[in-house]
C-alpha positions in Angstrom: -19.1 -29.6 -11.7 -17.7 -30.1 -8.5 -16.9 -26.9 -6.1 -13.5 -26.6 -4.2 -13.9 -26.9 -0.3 -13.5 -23.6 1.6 -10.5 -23.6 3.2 -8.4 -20.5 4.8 -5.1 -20.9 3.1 -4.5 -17.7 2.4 -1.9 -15.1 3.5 -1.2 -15.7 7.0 -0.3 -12.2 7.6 -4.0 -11.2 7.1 -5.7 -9.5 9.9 -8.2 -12.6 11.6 -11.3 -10.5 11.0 -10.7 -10.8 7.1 -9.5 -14.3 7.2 -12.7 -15.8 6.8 -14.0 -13.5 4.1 -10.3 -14.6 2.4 -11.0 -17.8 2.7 -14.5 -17.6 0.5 -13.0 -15.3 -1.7 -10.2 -17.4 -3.0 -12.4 -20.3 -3.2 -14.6 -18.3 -5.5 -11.4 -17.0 -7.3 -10.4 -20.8 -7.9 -13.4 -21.8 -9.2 -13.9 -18.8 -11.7 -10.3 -20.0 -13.2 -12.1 -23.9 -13.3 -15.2 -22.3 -15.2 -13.3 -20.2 -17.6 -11.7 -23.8 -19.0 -15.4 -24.2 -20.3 -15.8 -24.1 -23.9 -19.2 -21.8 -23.8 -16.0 -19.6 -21.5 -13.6 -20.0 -24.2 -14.2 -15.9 -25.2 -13.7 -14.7 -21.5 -10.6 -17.1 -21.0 -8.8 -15.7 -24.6 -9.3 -11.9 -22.8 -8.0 -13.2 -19.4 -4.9 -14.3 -21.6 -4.9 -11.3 -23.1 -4.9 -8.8 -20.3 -1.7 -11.1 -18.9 0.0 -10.4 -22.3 -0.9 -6.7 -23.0 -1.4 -5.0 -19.3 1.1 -7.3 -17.2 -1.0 -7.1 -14.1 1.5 -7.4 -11.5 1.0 -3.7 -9.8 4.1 -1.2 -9.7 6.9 -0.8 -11.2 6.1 -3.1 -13.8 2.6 -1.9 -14.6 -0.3 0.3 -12.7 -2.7 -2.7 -13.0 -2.6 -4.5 -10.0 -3.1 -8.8 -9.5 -6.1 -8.2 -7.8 -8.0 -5.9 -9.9 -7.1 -8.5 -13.0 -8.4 -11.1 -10.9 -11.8 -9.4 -10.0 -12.0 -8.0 -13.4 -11.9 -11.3 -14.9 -14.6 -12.7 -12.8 -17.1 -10.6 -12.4 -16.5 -7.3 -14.5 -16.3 -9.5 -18.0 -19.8 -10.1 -18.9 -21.2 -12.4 -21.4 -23.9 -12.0 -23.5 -27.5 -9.7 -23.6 -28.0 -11.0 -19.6 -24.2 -10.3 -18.9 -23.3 -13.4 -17.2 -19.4 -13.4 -15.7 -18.2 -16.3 -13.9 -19.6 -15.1 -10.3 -22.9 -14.9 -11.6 -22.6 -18.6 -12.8 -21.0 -19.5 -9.5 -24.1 -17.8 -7.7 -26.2 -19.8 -9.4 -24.6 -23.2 -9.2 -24.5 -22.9 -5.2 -28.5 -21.5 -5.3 -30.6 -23.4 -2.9 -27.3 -25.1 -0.9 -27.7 -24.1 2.6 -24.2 -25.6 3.3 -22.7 -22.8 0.7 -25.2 -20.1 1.7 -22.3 -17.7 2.6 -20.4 -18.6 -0.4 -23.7 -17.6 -2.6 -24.1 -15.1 -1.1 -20.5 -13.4 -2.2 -21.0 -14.7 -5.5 -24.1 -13.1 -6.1 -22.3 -9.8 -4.2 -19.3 -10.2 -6.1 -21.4 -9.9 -9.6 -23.4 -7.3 -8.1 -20.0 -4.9 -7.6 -18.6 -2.5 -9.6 -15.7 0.2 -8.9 -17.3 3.4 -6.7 -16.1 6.7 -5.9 -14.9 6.9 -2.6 -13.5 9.6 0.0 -11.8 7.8 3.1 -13.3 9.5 5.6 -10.7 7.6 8.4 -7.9 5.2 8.0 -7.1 3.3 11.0 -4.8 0.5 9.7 -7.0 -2.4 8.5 -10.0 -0.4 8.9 -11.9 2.6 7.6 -15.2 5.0 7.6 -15.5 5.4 3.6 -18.3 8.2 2.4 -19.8 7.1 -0.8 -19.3 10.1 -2.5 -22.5 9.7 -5.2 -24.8 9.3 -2.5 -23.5 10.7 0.9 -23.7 7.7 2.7 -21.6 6.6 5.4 -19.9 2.7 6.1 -17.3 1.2 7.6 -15.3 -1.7 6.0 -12.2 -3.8 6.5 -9.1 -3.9 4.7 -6.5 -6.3 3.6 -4.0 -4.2 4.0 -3.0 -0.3 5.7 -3.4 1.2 2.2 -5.1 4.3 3.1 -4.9 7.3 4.3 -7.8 9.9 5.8 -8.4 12.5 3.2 -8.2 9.8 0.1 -10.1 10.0 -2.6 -10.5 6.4 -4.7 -11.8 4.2 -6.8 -12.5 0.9 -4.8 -14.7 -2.0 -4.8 -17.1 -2.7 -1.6 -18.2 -6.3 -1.0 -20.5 -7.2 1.7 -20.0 -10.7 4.0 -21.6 -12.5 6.7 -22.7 -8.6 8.2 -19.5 -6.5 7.5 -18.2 -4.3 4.0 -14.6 -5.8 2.5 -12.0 -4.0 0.5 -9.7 -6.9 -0.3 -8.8 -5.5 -3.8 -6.3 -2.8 -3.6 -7.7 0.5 -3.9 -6.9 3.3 -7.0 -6.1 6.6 -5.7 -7.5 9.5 -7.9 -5.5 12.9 -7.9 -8.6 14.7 -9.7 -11.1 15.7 -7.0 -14.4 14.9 -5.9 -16.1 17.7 -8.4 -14.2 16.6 -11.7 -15.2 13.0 -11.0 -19.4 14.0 -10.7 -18.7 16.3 -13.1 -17.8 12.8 -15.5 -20.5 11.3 -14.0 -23.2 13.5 -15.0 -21.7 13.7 -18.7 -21.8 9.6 -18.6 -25.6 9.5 -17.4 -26.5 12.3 -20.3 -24.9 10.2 -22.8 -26.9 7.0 -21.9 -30.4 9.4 -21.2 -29.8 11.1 -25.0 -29.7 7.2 -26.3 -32.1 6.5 -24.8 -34.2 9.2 -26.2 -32.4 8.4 -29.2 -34.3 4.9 -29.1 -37.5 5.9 -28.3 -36.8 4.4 -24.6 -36.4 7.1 -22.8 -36.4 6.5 -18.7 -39.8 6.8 -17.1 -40.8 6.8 -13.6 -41.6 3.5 -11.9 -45.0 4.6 -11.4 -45.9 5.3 -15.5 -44.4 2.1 -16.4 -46.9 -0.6 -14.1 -47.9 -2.7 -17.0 -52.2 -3.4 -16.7 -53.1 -6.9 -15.0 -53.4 -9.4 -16.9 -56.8 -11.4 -16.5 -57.1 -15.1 -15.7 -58.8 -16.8 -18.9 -58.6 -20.2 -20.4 -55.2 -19.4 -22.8 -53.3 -17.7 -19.9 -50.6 -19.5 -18.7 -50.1 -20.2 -15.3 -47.2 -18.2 -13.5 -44.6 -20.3 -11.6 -43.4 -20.4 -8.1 -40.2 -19.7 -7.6 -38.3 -21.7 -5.4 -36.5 -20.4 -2.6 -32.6 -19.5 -3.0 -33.4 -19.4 -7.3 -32.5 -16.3 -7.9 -30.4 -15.6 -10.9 -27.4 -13.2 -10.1 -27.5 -12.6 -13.9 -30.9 -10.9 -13.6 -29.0 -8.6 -11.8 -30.5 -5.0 -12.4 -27.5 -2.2 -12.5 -28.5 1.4 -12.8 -26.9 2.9 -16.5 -24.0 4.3 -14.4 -23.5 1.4 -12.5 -23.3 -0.3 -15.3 -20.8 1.8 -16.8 -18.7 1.8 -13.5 -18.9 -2.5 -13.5 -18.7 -2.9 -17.2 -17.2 0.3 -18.6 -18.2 0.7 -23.2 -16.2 -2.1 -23.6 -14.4 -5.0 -21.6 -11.1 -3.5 -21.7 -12.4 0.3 -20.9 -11.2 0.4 -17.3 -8.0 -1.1 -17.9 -7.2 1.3 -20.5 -8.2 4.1 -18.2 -5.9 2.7 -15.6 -2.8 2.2 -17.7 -3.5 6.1 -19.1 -4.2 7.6 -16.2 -0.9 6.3 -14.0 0.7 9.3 -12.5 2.7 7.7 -9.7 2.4 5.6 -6.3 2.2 5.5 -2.7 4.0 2.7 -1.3 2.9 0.4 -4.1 -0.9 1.9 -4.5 -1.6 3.9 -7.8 -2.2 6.9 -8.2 -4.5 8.0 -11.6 -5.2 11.6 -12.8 -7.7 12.8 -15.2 -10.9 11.1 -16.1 -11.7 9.1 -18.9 -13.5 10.9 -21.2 -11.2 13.9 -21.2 -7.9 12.3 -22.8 -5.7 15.4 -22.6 -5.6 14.8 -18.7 -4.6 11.4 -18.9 -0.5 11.6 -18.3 -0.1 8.2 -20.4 -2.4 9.2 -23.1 -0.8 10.5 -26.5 -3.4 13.5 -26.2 -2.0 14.5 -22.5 -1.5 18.3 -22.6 0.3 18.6 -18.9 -2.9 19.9 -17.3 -4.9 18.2 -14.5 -8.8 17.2 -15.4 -9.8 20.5 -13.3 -7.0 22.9 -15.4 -4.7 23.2 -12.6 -0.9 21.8 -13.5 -0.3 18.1 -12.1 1.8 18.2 -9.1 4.9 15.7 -8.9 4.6 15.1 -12.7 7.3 15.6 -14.9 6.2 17.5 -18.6 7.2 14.5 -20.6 4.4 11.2 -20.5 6.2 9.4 -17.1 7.9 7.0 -20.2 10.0 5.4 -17.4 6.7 3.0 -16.5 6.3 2.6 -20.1 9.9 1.2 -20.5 10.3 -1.0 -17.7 6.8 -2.3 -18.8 8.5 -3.1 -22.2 11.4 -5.0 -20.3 9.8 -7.1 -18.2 8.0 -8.7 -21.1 11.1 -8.9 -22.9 13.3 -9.9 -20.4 10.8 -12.9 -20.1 10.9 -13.6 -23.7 14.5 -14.0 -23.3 14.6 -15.9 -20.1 16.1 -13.4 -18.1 13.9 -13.8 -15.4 14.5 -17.7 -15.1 18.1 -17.1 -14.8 17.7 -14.2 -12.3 15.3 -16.6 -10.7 17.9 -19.7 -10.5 20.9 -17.2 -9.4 18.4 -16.0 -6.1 17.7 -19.6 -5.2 21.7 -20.8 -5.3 22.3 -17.5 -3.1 19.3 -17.5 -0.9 21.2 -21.4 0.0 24.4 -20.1 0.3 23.2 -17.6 2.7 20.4 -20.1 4.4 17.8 -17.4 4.1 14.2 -17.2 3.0 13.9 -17.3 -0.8 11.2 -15.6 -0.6 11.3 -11.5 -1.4 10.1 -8.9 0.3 8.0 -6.0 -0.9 10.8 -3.9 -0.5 13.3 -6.5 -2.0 11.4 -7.1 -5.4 11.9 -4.1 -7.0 15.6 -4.2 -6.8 15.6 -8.0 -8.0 13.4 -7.0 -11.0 16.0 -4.1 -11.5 19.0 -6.6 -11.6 17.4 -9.0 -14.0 17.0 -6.2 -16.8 19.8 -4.2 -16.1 22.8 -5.8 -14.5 22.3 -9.0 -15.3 24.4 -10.6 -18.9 24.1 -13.1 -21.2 27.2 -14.8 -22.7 27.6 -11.5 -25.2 27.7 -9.6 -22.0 24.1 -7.9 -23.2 21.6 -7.0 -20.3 17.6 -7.2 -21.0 18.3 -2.6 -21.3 21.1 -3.2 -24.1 18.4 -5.2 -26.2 15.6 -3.4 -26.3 17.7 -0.5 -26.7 18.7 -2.4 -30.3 15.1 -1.7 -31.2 13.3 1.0 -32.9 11.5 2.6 -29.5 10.3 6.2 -28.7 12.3 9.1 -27.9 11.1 9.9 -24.4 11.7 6.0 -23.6 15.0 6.1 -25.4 16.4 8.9 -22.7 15.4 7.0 -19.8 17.0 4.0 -21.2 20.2 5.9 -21.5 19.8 7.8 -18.7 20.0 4.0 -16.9 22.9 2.9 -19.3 25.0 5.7 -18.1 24.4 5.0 -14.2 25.7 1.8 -12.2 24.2 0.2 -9.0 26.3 0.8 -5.4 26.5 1.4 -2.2 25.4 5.3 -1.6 25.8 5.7 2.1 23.8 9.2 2.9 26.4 12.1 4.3 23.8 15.1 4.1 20.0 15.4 3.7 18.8 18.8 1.9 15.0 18.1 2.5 12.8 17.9 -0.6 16.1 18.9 -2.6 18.9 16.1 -2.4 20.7 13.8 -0.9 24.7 14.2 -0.7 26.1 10.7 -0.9 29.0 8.3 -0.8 28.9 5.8 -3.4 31.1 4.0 -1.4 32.2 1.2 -4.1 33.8 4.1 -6.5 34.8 6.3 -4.0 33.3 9.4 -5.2 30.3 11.4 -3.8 27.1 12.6 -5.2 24.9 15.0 -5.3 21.6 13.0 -6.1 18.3 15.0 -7.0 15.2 13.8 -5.1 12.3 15.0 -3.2 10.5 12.3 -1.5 13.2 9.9 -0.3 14.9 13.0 1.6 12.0 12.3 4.7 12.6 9.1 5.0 16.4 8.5 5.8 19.1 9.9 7.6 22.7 10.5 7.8 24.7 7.5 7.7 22.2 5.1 5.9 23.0 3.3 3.0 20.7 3.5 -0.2 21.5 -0.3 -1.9 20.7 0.4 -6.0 20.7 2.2 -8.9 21.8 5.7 -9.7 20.5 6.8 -13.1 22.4 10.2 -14.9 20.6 11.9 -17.5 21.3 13.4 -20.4 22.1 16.9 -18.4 24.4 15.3 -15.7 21.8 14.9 -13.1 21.6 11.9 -11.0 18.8 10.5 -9.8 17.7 6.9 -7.9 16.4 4.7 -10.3 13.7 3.6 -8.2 14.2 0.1 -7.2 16.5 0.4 -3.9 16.4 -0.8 -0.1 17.5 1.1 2.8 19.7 -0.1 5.1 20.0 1.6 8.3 23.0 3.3 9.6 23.7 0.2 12.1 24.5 -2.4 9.6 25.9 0.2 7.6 29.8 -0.5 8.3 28.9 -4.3 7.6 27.3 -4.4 4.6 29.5 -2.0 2.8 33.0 -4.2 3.8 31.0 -7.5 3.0 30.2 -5.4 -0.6 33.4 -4.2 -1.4 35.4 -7.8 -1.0 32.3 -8.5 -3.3 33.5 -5.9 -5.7 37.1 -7.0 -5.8 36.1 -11.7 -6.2 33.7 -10.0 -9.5 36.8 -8.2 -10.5 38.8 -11.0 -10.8 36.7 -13.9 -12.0 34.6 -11.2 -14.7 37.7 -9.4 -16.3 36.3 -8.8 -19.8 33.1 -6.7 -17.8 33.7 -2.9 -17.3 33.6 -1.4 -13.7 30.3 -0.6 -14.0 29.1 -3.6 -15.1 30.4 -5.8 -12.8 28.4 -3.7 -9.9 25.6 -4.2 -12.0 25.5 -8.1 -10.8 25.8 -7.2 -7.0 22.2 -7.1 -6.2 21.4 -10.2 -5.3 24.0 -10.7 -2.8 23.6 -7.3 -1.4 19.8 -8.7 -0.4 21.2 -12.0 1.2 23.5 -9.9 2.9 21.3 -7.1 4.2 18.7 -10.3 5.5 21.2 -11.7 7.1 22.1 -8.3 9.0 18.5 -7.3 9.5 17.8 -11.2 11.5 21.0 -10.4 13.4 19.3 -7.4 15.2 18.5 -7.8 19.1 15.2 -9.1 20.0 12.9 -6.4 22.0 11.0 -8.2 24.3 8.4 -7.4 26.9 8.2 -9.2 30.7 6.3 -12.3 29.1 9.4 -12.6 26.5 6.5 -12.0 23.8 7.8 -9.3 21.0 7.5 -5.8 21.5 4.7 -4.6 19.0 2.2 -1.7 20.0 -1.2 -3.8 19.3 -4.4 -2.2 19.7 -8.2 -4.2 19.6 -11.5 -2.1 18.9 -14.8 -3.9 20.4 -18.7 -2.6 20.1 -20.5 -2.0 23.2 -24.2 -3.4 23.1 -24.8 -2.6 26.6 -22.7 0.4 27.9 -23.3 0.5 31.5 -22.9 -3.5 31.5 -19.7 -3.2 30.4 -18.7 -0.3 32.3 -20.0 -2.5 35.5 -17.9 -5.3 34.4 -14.7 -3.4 33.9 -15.1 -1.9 37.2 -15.4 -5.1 39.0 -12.5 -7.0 37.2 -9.8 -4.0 36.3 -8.0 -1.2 38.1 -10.4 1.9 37.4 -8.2 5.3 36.6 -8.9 8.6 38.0 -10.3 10.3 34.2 -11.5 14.3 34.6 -13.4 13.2 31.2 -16.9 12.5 32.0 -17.3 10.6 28.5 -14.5 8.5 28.6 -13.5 5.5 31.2 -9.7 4.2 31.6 -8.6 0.8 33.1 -5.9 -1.2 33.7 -5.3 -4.7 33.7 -2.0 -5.5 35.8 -0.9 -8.7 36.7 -0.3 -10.0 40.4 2.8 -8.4 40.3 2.0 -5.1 38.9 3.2 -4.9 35.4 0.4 -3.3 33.2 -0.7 -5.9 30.4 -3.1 -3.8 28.9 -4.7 0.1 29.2 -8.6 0.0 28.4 -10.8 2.6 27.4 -14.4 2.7 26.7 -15.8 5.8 24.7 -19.1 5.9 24.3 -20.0 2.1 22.7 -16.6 1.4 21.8 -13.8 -0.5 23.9 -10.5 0.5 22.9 -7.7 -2.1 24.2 -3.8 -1.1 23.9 -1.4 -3.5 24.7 3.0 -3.9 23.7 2.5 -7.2 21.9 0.6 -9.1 20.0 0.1 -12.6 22.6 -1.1 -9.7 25.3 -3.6 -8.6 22.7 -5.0 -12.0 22.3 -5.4 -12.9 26.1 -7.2 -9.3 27.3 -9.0 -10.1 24.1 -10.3 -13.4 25.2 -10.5 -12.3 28.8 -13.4 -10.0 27.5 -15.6 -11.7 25.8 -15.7 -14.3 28.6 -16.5 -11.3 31.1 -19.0 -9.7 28.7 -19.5 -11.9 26.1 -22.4 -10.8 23.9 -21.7 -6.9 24.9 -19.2 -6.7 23.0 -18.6 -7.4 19.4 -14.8 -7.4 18.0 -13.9 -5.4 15.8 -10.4 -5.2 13.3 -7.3 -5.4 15.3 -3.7 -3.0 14.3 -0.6 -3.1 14.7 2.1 -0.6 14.5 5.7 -1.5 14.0 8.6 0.8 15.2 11.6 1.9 12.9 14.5 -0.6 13.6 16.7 0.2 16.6 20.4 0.0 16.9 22.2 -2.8 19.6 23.7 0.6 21.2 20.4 1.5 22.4 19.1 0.3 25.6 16.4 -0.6 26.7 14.1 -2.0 29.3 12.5 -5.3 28.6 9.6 -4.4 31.0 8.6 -1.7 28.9 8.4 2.5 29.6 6.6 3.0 33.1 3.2 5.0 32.1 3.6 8.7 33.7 0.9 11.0 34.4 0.4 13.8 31.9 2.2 16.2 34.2 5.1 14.2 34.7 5.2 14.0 31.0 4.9 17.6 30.4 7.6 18.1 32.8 9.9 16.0 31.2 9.1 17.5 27.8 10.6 21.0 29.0 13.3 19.4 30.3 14.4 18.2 27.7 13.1 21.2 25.2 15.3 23.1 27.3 18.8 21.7 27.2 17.9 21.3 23.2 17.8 24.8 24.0 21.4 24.9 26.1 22.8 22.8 23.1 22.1 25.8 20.2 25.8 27.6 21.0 27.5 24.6 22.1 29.9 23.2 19.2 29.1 20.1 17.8 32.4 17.5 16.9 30.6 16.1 13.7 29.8 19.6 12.2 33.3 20.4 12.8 33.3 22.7 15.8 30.3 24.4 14.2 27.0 25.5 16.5 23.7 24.6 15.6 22.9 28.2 15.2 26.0 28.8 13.2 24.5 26.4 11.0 21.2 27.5 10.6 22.8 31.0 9.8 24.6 29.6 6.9 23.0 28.6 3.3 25.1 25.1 2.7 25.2 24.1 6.7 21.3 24.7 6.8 20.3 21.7 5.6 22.7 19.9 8.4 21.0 21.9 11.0 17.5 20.5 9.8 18.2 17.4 9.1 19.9 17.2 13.1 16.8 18.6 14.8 15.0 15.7 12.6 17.0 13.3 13.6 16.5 14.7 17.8 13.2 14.0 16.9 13.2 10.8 15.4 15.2 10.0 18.6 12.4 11.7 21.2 9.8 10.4 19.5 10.6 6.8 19.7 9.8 7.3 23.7 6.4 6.9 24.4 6.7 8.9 27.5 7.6 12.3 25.4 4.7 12.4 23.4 4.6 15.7 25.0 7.6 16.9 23.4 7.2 20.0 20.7 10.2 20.6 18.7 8.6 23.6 17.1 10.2 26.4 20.0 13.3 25.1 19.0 13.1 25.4 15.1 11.7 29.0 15.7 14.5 30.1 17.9 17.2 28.9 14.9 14.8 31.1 12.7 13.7 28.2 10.5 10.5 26.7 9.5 8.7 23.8 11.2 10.4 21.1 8.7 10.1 17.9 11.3 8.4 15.1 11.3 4.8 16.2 11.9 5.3 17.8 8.7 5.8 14.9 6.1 2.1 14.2 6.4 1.2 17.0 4.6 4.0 16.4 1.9 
């Protein structure tokens, strides 16, 4: 059989430091598809089918089990067979002895070696993390693909070593039952194999009582053979009983039924999963679920019923492909994305509202959507009142007029004229007034409305814009679609509401720094071999700072004209480097390693983009001047003060009404909050008032601390 060549095509967007790990680990991933066209595969490639039929990998909101976990699943967590071979452990074997695919052995033979782990993150850094393995205590760091954690997290993740470093390139499952409740399942697993084994007659002895007795050299004995270097069979592969159970699972389909149970929710696209598996009345999609977490304490952000909604848009996407929804959806996106010469290709943020249109705005010539047919069907109860719940709402235009924080959101669904009162939690911290909200509303059976889900924000900038664009949208579908309703007729605006917004969003001003490279805080992490080397080096070739921390130096590196290109810091064997773009990254970068070279070893670059900003704004293309701490300070009391000055002034928009008046009053609180938030929002862009606490302010109104600092905790 011959292998694919290594190549990094992968996603370009990938952190460098992972690129080459990517680049192996697709390969492998291409030749585990080749193998499974074997006919001694033909059992593993039926369940790969399978899986894509029953689970619809894919990740939120179509189902909780994501592409990559399918992908690893299939090749290394589906075993054949009394020595459990999976395709990696066939790969392994194949590339055994190779020296020019030694590194590509050697993640075959990890990647059959792994199973999903219990892990706390420990820190979350962007792209990189200190994970503690909870069974055993231990300590590592490891690179990401992606910013998909947070410090605090508990999960279940998969840990691959490469070339000297630990990977998480499969996205991670976050667990909502805690550390105790897990090793609590854990012990109950390992009892359950030890009592078999008793059961048997096999039970576990120590390594010591089982040394078999030498065997003695005599004419019938056979002589033992040599094993060749590299021969090692990643079959033989020796996994503890719980290990076993964490990689394998009682059957091949054990994990994946766990994870489509246990879904409870997401975090920007990463799942959530409560309960553990052998407790079935904690699992929020089993039929069993009684309402209760695994450690008896009520599951928070859960609603009583069985969260039906993933269940039902689950059942449409595998009908709507059935009925070729998708391939007309598909077609309709191309024709626009050429009309409007943009990217056909869709964001994270754009698919869900695409996968909304095909199943519920989209028609077919007896004006049915991909909703009205399953809703024809005999389907259960708790799925039939979401579907309704969908049937009775409409897609629009909701531009934001008032934020009640953790409450609602008081819209204009500026398309019918009307306003709303819309009942949500999470979405209240993350716009403001004057935004637009671009999808579905969804009423229940009750009157409530709610946002379906699948929406993009568009910022209060482009706001104007993209609502007159919509609206002469509106009236052209109103006069070429006369036999739709209202309703839906705004059910087939989606897709031009994404061209649109795209085409806003690439109309925004370029923020540049003096090199004309784009302004993006970057940050580089390096290890120190030799300390005081390094120190000595940075000394000689940067601008030492003036630092009343004895364990931490500070540098920078200005150019001949004194613009700062990057602000250094060395604590204790690690370099920090901070820079405002990407390009400045890269040069101080290389600049390094040719001054130290082998003291330093580089570590996982990040980058942090800022919110959008609006034309109005100005600002300097050389970038903030850095101020001393007590220039900083000073500025922050400055400014805390006239805040202050501002609480009896009226305000125009609040209709003559003073902050304090509003704060006073039950309606007008919610303005109040959502206007120091916004102040906020505002300061905090500014690098130079980091200094700035808002808190004085809130307590003077006689409200609590509801600002930014606290969404973290939400």
């Amino acid at each position: 059989m011959q292998l694919p060549a290594i190549k990094d095509d992968g996603d370009g967007s990938l952190p460098d430091q992972v690129r080459p790990f990517f680049a192996h680990y697709t390969t492998l991933v291409r030749t585990a598809v080749m193998l499974l066209q074997l006919p001694q595969l033909n059992t593993l490639m039926r369940r790969f089918e399978a899986i894509e039929e029953e689970f619809m990998p894919g990740g939120p909101p179509m189902s909780p089990v994501y592409d990559s976990y399918h992908t690893v699943h299939v090749v290394c967590d589906d075993a054949l067979g009394a020595a459990a071979e999976t395709p990696a452990s066939i790969i392994a074997r194949l590339t055994a002895g190779d020296p020019t695919r030694a590194a590509f052995h050697a993640l075959a033979s990890a990647m059959h070696a792994s199973h999903l782990d219990l892990y706390e993150a420990l820190r979350a850094e962007g792209t990189s993390a200190t994970l503690e393995h909870v069974r055993n205590g231990t300590r590592i760091d490891v690179l990401l693909s992606g910013p998909f954690l947070r410090t605090g997290d508990l999960l279940l993740g998969r840990v691959l070593p490469f070339s000297g470093a630990l990977y998480m390139i499969e996205s991670p499952y976050l667990l909502r039952a805690g550390r105790k409740t897990w090793l609590e399942y854990f012990a109950r697993v390992e009892e359950r194999f030890a009592a078999r084994a008793r059961a048997s007659g096999n039970a576990a002895s120590t390594p010591s009582a089982s040394v078999k007795p030498k065997q003695k050299k005599g004419k019938g004995a056979k002589p033992k053979r040599k094993s060749k270097p590299g021969s090692a069979n990643a079959s033989s592969t020796k996994f503890s009983p719980l290990d076993r159970h964490l990689k394998f699972g009682d059957t091949w389909r054990f994990w994946l039924d766990f994870i489509m149970d246990a879904y409870s929710g997401e975090r920007n696209g990463i799942v959530y999963l409560s309960g553990v598996p052998d407790r079935p009345e904690t699992l929020p999609q089993h039929e069993d679920f009684d309402g209760q977490a695994a450690d008896g304490e009520a599951l928070q952000g859960l609603p009583e019923e069985k969260r039906p909604l993933a269940a039902l848009r689950m059942a449409l996407d595998r009908l709507g492909h059935e009925l070729g929804y998708f391939d007309m959806a598909h077609d309709t996106w191309l024709r626009a994305a050429q009309e409007f010469d943009i990217d056909p290709k869709l964001t994270e943020n754009e698919a869900p509202l695409f996968f909304a249109y095909t199943v519920f705005g989209q028609r077919d010539e007896e004006r049915l959507s991909v909703l009205d047919h399953h809703c024809r069907n005999e389907i259960p109860a708790e799925q039939r009142a979401e579907a309704e719940a969908i049937q009775r709402g409409w897609f629009s235009l909701f531009q934001v007029e008032r934020v009640e924080l953790d409450r609602a959101l008081i819209v204009k669904d500026t398309l019918r004229r009307k306003k709303l009162e819309i009942s949500e939690r999470l979405a209240t911290r993350s716009v403001g007034v004057g935004d637009v909200l671009a999808g579905w509303v969804t009423v229940d059976a009750h009157g409530t409305y709610r946002l379906e889900g699948a929406l993009i924000l568009v910022p209060h900038w482009h706001a104007a814009e993209l609502i007159a664009e919509s609206l002469d949208m509106r009236d052209e579908l109103g006069s070429v679609f006369r036999e739709l309703s209202a309703t839906q007729r705004l059910g087939l605006l989606p897709l031009a509401t994404i061209a649109t917004a795209r085409v806003f969003q690439a109309q925004a001003p370029d923020l540049v720094n003096t090199s004309g490279h784009e302004l993006l805080s970057s940050q580089g992490r390096f290890t120190v071999r030799d300390v005081q080397s390094v120190r000595r080096t940075l000394r000689q070739h940067f601008d030492a700072l003036d630092n009343e921390n004895g364990d931490e130096d500070e540098y920078d590196w200005l150019s001949p004209d004194d613009v700062l290109l990057a602000h250094l810091q060395l604590r204790g064997d690690t370099l920090l480097v901070s820079t405002n773009s990407q390009e400045r990254l890269a040069q101080v970068k290389k600049r390094l390693l040719e001054l130290c070279g082998e003291e330093l070893q580089a570590r996982l670059d990040s980058y942090e983009g800022a919110r959008a900003t609006p034309a109005r704004e100005f600002h300097d293309p050389q970038g903030p001047i850095e101020l001393p701490d007590e220039a900083k300070e000073a500025i922050a009391q400055q400014l805390t003060g006239r805040v202050m000055a501002m609480l009896d002034q009226p305000i125009e928009m609040f209709r003559g009404k003073t902050l304090r008046q509003l704060a006073r009053g039950k309606r007008s609180r919610a303005d109040a909050i959502n206007w120091l938030r916004e102040q906020e929002r505002l300061f905090r862009s500014n690098p130079q008032l980091d200094r700035l606490d808002m808190r004085p302010i809130w307590a003077e109104l006689g409200l609590e601390y509801q600002g930014l600092e606290s969404d973290d905790s939400r």
